[in-house]
Structures are given as C-alpha cells and as structure tokens.
N, C-alpha and C positions, 0 to 999 in steps of 0.2 A: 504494500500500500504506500510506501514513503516514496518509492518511486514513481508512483503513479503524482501524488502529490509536486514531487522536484520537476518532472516532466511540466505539469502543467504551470506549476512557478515558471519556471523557462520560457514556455509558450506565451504567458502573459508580457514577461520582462520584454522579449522578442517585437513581440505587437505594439508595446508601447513606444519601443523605438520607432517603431517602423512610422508609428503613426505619429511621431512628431515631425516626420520630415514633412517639407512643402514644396508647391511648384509654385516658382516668383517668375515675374518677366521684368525688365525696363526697355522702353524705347530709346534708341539712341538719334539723335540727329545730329546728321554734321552740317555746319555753319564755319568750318573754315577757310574755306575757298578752296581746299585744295582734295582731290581724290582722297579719300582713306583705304587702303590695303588692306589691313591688319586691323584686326578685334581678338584682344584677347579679357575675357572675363575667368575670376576666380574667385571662388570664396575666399572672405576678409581674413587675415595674417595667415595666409598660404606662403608657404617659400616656392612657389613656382608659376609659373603662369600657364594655364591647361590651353587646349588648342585654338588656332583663331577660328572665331566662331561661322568669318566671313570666307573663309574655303577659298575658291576659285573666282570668287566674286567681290567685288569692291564699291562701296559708298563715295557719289559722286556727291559734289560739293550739293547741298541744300536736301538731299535725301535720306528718310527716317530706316531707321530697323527697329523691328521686337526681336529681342533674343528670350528665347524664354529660357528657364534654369528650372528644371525636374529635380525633385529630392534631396533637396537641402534643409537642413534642421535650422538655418539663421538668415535673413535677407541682406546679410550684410556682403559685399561684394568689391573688389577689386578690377579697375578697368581701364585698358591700356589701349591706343589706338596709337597708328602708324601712319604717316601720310605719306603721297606721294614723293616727296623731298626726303623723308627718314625721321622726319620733326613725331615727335611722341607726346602725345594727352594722354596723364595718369590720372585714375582718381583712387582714392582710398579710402575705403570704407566707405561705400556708397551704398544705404538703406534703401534699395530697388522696391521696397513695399510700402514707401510715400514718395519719392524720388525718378525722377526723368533725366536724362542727359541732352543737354541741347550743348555741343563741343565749339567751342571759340579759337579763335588766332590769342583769346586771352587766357585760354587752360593749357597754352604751351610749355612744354615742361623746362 
C-alpha cells in the first residue's frame, strides 16, 4: 500500500509542475530603419541565447512579429535582435505578459 500511496505522491508533484508552466507571446516591431536578421528570445538569467526564432526569414524595417513561447513557468524573457549592419537591440528581462517591443535606432546596444 505505501507504494501505491508514493506513486501517486509522485503523480500529483509531477502534474503540478507540469501545470504551472504557460504559453506567453510578445509582439515584436521593428522601427529601426534597418532589416532585422536575427531574433533571439530566452528565458530571463539564461546563460545562452536559444535559437533565432526568425529562421530563414527577416523583419523588414516597420514590420511586426508574435513569437509565441510554449511552456515556460515565468514571463520573464531575454531579447536580442540583429540588424542588417551587425548593430544589436538587447532587452533584459522583459515581462512579455504586460509588455510589447516596438525596437528603436534608441535600444541600440
């Protein structure tokens, strides 16, 4: 019977994890004048930056993206943009669950 009980201990602990992740989005706009390349998002005090989300495709100056983010436990996010010149917009720690990016020539890093 103890087993039966630790089993289902487990099973609850399990589910409650699972259920506190979320699925966040932010839109991002660029307003730099210049092509963007590169998007990379990560959740906040990661040491690395995960993949650009922007693949083979690139945000021309004045055009929006949703990036959505599936199964994260926090809305807090890291976000790093590349432009056509090499010029890089960081932000850190950006609360994507009140928060939009509209990217300026003034978030040059």
């Amino acid at each position: 019977m103890s087993i039966q009980r630790w089993v289902l201990a487990l099973f609850l602990i399990l589910f409650a994890v699972t259920a506190q992740a979320r699925d966040y989005y932010v839109d991002i706009t660029n307003d730099t004048g210049y092509t963007i390349y590169y998007l990379y998002v990560s959740p906040g005090k990661s040491t690395s930056w995960e993949e650009d989300v922007l693949g083979d495709e690139v945000m021309l100056d004045g055009a929006s993206r949703r990036v959505t983010l599936t199964g994260y436990k926090s809305p807090y996010f890291d976000i790093k943009l590349v432009d056509s010149d090499g010029d890089s917009y960081t932000f850190w720690d950006v609360d994507v669950s009140r928060r939009d990016l509209v990217v300026t020539l003034d978030d040059l890093d």
